[in-house]
C-alpha positions in Angstrom: 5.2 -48.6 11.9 3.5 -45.7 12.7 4.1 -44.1 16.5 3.2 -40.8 18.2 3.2 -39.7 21.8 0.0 -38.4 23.2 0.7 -39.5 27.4 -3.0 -38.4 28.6 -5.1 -39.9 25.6 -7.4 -42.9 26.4 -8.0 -43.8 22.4 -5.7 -42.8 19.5 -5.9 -43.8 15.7 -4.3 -43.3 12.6 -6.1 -42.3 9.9 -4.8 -43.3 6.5 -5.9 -41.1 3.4 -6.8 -43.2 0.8 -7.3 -42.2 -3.3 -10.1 -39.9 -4.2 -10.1 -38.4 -0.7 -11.1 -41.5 1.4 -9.9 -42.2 4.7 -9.5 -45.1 7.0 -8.8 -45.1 10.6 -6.7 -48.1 12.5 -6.8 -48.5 16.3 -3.5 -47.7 17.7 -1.9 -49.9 20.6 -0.3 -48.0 23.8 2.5 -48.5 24.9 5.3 -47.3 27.6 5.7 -43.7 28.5 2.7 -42.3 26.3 3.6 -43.9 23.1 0.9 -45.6 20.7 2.0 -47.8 17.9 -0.1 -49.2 15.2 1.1 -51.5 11.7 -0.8 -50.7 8.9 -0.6 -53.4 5.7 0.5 -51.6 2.3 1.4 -47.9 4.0 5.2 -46.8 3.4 6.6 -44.3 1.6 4.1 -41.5 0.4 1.5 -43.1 2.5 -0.7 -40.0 3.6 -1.6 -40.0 7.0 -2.8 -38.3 10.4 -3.8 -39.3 13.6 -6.8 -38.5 15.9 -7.1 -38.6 19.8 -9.7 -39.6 21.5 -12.2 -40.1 18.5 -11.4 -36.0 18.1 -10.2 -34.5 14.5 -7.3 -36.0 12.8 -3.9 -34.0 13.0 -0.6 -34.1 11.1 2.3 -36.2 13.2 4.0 -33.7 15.3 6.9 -35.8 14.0 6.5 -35.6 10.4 8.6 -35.9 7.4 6.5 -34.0 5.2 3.3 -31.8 4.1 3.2 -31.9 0.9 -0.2 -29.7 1.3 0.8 -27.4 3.5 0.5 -27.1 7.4 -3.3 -27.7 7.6 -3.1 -30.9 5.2 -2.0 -34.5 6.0 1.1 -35.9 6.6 3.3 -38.5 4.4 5.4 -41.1 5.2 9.4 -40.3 3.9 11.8 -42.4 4.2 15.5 -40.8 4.4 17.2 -43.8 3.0 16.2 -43.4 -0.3 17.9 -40.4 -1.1 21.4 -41.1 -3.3 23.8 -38.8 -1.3 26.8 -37.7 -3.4 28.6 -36.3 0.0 30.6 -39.7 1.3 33.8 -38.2 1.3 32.6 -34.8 3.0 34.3 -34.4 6.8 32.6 -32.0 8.2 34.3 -28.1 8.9 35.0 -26.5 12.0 33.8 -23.1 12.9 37.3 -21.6 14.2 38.7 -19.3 11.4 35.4 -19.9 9.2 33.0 -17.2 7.4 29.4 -17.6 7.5 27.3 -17.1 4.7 23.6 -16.2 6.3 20.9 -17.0 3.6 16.6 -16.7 3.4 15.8 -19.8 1.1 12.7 -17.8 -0.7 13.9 -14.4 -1.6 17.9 -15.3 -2.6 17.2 -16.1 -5.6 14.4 -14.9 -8.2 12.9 -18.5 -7.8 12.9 -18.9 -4.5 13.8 -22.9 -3.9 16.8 -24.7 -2.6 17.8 -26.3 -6.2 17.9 -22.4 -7.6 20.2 -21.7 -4.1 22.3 -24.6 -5.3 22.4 -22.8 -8.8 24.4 -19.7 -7.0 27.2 -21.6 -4.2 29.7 -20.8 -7.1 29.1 -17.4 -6.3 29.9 -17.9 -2.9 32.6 -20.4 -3.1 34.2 -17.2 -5.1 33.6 -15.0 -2.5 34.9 -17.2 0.2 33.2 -18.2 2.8 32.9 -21.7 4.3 29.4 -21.8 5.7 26.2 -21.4 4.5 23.5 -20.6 7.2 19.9 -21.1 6.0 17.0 -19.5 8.0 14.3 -21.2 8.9 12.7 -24.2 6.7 10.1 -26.6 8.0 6.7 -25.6 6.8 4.7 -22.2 7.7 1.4 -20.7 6.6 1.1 -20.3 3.1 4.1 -19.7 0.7 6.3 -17.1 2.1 7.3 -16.6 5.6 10.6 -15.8 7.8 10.5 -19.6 9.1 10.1 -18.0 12.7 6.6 -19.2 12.7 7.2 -22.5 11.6 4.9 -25.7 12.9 5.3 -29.5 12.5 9.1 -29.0 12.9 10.5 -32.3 11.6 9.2 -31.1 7.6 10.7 -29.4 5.3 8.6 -26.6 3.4 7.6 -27.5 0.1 7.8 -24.5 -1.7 11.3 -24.7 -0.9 11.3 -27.9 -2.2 10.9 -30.1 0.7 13.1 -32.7 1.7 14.9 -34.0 -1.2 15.4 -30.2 -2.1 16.9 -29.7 0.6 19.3 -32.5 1.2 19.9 -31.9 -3.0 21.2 -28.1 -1.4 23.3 -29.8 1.4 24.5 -32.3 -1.1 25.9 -29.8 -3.6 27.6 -27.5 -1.1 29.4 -30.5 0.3 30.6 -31.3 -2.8 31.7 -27.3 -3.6 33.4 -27.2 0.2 31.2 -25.3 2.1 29.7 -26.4 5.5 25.4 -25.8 5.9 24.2 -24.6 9.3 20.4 -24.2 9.5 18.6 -21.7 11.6 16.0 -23.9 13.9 13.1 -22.5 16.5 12.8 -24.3 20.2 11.4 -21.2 22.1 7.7 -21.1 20.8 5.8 -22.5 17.6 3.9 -20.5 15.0 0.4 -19.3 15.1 -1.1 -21.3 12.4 -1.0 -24.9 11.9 0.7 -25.9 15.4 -1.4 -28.8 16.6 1.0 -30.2 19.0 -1.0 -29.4 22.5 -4.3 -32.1 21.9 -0.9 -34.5 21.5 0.2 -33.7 25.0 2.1 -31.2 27.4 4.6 -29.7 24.9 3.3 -26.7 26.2 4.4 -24.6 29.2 1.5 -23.8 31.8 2.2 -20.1 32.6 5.8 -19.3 30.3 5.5 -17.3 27.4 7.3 -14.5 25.0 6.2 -12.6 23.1 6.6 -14.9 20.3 3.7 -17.0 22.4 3.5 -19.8 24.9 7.0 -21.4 25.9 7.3 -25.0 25.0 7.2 -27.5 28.5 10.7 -28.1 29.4 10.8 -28.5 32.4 7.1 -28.8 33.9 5.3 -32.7 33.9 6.0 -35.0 31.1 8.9 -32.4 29.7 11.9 -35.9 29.6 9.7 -36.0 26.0 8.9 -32.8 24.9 12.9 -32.2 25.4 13.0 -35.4 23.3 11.0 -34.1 21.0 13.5 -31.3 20.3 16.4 -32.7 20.8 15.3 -35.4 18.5 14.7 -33.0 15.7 18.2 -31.8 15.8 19.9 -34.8 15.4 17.8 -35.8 12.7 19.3 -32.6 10.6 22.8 -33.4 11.5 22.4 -37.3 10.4 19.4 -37.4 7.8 20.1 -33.9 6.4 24.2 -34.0 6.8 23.8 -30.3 8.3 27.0 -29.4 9.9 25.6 -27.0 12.5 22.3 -25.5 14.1 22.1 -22.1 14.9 19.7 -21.6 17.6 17.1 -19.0 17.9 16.4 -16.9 21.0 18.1 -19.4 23.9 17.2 -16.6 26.2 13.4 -17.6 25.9 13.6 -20.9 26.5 11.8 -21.0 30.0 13.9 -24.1 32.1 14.3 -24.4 35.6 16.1 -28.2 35.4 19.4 -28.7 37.2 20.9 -30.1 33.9 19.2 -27.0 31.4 18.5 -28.1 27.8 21.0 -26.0 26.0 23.4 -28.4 28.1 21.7 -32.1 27.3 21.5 -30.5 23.8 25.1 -30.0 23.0 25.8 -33.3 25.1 23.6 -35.4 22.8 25.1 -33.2 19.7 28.6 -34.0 20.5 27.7 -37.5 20.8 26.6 -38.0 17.4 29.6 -35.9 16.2 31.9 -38.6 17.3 29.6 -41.2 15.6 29.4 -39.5 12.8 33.3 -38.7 12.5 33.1 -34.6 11.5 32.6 -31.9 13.7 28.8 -30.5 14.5 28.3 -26.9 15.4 25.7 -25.9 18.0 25.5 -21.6 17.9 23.1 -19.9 20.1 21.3 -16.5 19.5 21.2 -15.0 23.1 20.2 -11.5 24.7 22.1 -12.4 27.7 25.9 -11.7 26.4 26.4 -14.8 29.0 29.8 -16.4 28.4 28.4 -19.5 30.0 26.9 -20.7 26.8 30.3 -21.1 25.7 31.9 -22.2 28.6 32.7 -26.0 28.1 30.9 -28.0 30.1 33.3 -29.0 32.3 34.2 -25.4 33.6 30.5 -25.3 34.3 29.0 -24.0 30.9 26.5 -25.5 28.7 29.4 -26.3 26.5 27.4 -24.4 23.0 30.1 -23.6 20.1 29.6 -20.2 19.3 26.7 -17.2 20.4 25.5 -14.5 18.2 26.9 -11.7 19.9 24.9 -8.5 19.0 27.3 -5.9 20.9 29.5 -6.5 18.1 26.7 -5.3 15.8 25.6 -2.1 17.3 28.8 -0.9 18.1 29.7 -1.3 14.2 26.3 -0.1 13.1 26.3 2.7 15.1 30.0 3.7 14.5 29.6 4.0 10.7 26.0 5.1 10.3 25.8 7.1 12.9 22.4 5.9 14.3 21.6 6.3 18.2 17.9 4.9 18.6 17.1 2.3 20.7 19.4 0.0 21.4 22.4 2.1 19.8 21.8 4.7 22.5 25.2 3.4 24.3 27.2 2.5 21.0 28.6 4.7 18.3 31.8 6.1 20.7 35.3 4.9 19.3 35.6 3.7 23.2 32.4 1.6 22.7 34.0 -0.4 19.4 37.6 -0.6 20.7 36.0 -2.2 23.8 33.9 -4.8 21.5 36.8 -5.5 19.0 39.1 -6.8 22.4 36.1 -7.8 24.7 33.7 -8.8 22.7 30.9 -7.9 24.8 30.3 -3.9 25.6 27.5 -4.6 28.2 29.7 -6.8 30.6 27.7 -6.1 33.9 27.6 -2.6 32.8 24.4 0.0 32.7 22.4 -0.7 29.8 20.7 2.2 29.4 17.8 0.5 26.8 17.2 -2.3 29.1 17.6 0.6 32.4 19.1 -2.1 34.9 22.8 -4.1 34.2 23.8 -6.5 31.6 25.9 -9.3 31.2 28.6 -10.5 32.3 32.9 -10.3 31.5 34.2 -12.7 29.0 37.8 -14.4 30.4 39.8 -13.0 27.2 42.4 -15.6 28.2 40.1 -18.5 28.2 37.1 -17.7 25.9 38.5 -17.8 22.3 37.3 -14.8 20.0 36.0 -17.2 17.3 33.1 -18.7 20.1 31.3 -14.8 19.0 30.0 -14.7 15.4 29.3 -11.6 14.8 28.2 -9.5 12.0 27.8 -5.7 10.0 24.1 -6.9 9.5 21.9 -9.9 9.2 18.0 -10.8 8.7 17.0 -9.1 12.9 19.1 -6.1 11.8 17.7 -5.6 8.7 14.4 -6.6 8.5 13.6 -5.3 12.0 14.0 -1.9 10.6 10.3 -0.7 9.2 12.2 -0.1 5.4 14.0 -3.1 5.8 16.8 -0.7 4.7 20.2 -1.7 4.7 23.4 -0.3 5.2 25.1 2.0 2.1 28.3 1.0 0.3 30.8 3.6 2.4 29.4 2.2 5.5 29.4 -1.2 4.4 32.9 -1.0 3.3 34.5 0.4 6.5 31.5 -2.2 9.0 33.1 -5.2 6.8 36.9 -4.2 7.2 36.6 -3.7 11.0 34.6 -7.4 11.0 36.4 -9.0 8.8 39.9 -8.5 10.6 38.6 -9.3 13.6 38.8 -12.3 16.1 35.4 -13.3 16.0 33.4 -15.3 13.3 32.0 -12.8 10.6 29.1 -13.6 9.6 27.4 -11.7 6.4 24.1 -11.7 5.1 23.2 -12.4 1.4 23.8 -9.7 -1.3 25.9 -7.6 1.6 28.7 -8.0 -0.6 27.7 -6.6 -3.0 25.7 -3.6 -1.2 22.5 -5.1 -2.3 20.2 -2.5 -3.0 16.9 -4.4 -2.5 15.5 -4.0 1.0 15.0 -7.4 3.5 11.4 -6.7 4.6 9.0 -8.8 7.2 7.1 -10.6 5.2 4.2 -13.0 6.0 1.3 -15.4 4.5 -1.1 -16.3 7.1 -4.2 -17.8 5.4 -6.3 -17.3 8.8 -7.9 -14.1 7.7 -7.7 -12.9 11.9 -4.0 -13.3 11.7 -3.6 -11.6 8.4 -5.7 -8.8 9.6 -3.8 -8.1 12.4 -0.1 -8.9 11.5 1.3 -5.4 11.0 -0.3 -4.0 14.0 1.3 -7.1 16.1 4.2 -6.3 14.1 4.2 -2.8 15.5 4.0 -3.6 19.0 6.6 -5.7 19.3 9.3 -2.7 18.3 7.5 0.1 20.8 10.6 1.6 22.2 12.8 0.8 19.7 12.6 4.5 18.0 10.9 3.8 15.2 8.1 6.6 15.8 7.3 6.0 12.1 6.6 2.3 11.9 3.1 2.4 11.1 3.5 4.6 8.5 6.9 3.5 6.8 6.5 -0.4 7.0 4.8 -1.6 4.3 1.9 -4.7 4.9 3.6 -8.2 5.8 0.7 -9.4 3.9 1.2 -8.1 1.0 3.2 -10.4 -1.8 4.6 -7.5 -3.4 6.8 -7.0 0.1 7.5 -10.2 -0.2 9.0 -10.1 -4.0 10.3 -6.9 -2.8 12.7 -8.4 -0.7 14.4 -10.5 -3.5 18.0 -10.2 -4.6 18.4 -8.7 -8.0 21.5 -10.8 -9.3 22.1 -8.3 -12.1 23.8 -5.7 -9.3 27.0 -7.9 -8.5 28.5 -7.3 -12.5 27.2 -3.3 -11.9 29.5 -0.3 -11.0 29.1 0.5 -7.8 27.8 -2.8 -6.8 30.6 -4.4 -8.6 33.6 -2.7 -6.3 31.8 -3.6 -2.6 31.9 -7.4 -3.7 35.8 -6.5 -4.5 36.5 -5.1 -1.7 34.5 -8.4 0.0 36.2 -11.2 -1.6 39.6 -8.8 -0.9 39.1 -9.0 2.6 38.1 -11.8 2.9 41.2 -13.7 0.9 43.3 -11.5 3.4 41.9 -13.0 6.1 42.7 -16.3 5.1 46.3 -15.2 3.9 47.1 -13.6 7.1 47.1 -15.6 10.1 46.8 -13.0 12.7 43.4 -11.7 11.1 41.8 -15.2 12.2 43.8 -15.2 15.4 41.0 -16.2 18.0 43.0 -15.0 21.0 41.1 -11.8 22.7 44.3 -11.0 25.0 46.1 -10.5 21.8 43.9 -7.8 20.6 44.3 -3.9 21.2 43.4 -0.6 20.4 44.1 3.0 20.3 41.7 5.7 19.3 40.5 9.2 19.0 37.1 10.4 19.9 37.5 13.8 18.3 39.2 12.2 15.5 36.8 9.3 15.0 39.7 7.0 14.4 40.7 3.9 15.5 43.5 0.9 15.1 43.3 -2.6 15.8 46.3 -4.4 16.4 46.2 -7.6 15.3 49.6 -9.8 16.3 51.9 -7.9 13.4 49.3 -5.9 12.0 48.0 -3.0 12.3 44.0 -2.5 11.3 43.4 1.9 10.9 40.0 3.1 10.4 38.9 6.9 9.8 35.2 6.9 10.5 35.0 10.5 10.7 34.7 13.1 7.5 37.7 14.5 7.5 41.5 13.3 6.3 43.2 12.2 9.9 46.6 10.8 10.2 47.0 8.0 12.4 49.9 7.0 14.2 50.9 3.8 13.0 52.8 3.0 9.5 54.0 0.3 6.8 53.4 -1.3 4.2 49.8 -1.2 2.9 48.2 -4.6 2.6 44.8 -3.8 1.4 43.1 -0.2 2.1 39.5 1.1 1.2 41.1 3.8 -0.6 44.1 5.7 -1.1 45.9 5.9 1.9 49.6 7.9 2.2 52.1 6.2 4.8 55.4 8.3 5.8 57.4 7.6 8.8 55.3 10.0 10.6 52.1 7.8 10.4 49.3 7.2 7.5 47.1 9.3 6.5 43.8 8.0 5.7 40.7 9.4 3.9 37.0 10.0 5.1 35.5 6.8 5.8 38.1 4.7 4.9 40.0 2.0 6.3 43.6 0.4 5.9 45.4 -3.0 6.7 49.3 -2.4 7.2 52.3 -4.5 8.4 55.0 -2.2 10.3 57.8 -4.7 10.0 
């Protein structure tokens, strides 16, 4: 059965591609609510297909399962059934005291596909963490891309390896113990290859970002453009056993609806969680720091699992590199990250001096557990939205990952972090349009002008350019290197400490305090029985807390006067 929803079309057919490039189109039939159905003898599995309104050129399904020639090509019929899971007894795993494991499918490992991912989840069941996020993966232009610009959102793209290649990835980290969330995009579409508006109104009128035109959620005929979506995410979480979606930019998805789509969302999702009998994730990436997305539904939020919460970030980032541009311009103080380590949120209706107006709102630290925030030292934005795609060096790394990976939140890293990767995470891009390649860089540009990075035009390389592409590859010889070789210690340290001590994972923000020093650039944590001490300044400081040393950065001295601690270094002690 073929079906597709085109609500203003007066004809609709589906054209069936045939051996040596024939086609053949079949009437379709309409039926209720803009649907057209049409059975077509001999077509099932890896039947190629496309359909045409109103006698117009034929287009993939907005609903396909595949594109096995890319987003321009055809579409084929896949049928999920025939896949031989090897998951049965997998039961899901829950976000609260869980590390995530952020990964780009075609630069983590030299080969770029899902079965080569597979090849490395020892690595990370060594290292410890329980979820794998992937970025992006249904199809974008040409081979290599972010997955922000990604089309025909049901597909899988087939340089990763496409479906089966990807439920062969989910399949094998079920089996090692590790959860899968996967990165999807409901805000906007890509440039190229996004044939959904001669379908119908998936479209808003007048919205946009600057991503491009805001999909219709709440304008005429939206009940099945929010199908549409919301359909796609259940069919990850059933057909592709995903345990969680992280969602990209909530904040620009334009609806004015009584009952918002985040909301029907994470009803629907919760839903098929009890069906399917293991817990599904839902985690929003937000600019809002609105504690409403995690609010449960019934205390009048939209009832989402977790947000990305970026304060977290910058205060980190700009504590132990010492950066102040753009959005860093009110982080960096020892106030600013003992404020995010027990509030989670920095801008909490206060001034935000990058945005010049007030931001967001309090989070109830007695209500809200810490573990609803995932937060991280650095991830694909914070990296590859810098020109070099540089990331953070190993002393900096060491003390971001210690203050994150003691805290109440969800610490998320991002691939070859622990290890202190030395290959840059650039923007990267494969438009075969030769308007959009032209222009990429310069569109690029724009979209970081007041950011501080004066120098973008003449420090980012071309997105074009496959060599920035292959650039932005792990090199899996650096984790068994010196230097390398100690920050994934330190890592797997921290993160088996975490799991050892109980009041490290402790969700409970009203739990949480700190004392600090501005002209010391100090700070401890206090977490239940323990004490967290960090020296981010360049001197030897003595803090006032002491004990015996858990796990330190470096060689610490504890008296009964306090513990000394070198530059840039960082301790875990228990007083008792």
């Amino acid at each position: 059965m073929f079906e597709v929803w085109a609500p203003t079309a007066d004809r609709v057919e589906v054209e069936i591609h045939i051996d040596a490039g024939k086609t053949e189109r079949h009437a379709m039939t309409r039926g209720r609510d803009g649907w057209w159905t049409a059975q077509v003898a001999g077509a099932g599995h890896d039947t190629d297909y496309a359909f045409s309104v109103d006698g117009g050129e034929a287009f993939p399904d907005p609903r396909t399962r595949r594109q096995p020639s890319g987003v321009f090509g055809p579409s084929r019929l896949y049928d999920h059934d025939r896949f031989p899971w090897n998951d049965r007894g997998w039961r899901g795993r829950a976000l609260p005291g869980s590390v995530i494991y952020e990964v780009h499918v075609g630069t983590f490992t030299p080969e770029g596909t899902f079965d080569a991912a597979a090849g490395r989840i020892g690595h990370l069941v060594d290292l410890g963490v329980d979820f794998v996020e992937l970025m992006p993966v249904p199809p974008v232009p040409g081979r290599h891309n972010w997955g922000y610009d990604g089309v025909d959102l049901y597909a899988v793209h087939e340089e990763y390896g496409g479906p089966d290649g990807l439920k062969r990835f989910v399949d094998a980290c079920h089996r090692a113990g590790l959860g899968v969330l996967l990165d999807v995009v409901y805000n906007h579409l890509g440039p190229s290859g996004n044939f959904l508006a001669p379908f119908g109104p998936y479209f808003h009128e007048s919205a946009s970002s600057f991503w491009g035109q805001a999909v219709n959620l709440d304008g005429r005929h939206s009940d099945e453009v929010r199908r549409y979506f919301i359909g796609n995410a259940v069919q990850w979480l059933r057909d592709y056993h995903i345990d969680g979606l992280r969602l990209d930019a909530v904040h620009a998805l334009h609806d004015n609806r009584a009952v918002h789509f985040l909301e029907e969302l994470a009803t629907e999702v919760d839903a098929l969680s009890t069906a399917l009998g293991r817990p599904l994730t839902l985690i929003a990436e937000a600019d809002m720091n609105d504690p409403r997305l995690v609010t449960p539904r019934d205390a009048g939020g939209y009832g989402l699992a977790a947000a990305w919460n970026d304060d977290v970030h910058h205060a980190l980032h700009a504590a132990v590199s010492g950066e102040r541009h753009g959005y860093y311009g009110d982080f960096g103080s020892m106030g600013a990250l003992a404020k995010v380590l027990t509030h989670a949120y920095f801008h909490d209706g206060t001034y935000s001096s990058f945005r010049g107006r007030g931001h967001g709102r309090p989070v109830d630290r007695l209500r809200v557990p810490g573990h609803r925030f995932v937060c991280c030292v650095q991830n694909h934005d914070q990296i590859g939205n810098r020109a070099a795609g540089d990331r953070l060096p190993a002393d900096a790394l060491k003390l971001g990952a210690g203050l994150l990976l003691t805290s109440p939140f969800t610490p998320m890293l991002f691939m070859g972090e622990e290890w202190g990767a030395s290959t840059p995470f650039l923007f990267f891009t494969d438009h075969v349009e030769p308007h959009l390649a032209q222009d990429e860089g310069e569109r690029r540009e724009r979209e970081f002008v007041g950011f501080g990075y004066d120098d973008w035009g003449a420090t980012a390389p071309d997105p074009q350019d496959e060599a920035t592409f292959h650039r932005s590859k792990l090199d899996w010889t650096e984790p068994a290197e010196p230097g390398h070789r100690e920050v994934l210690a330190w890592y797997c340290d921290l993160i088996a400490l975490r799991k050892a001590q109980p009041a490290l994972a402790d969700p409970r923000l009203d739990r949480v305090s700190a004392e600090f020093s501005e002209e010391g650039r100090w700070i401890v944590v206090h977490r239940g029985p323990l004490r967290v001490a960090a020296n981010l300044g360049e001197a030897p400081v003595t803090v006032p807390v002491t004990g015996r040393v858990l796990l330190a950065s470096d060689a610490v001295t504890a008296t009964s006067e306090g513990t000394t601690l070198p530059p840039r270094s960082l301790a875990v002690l228990d007083p008792s």
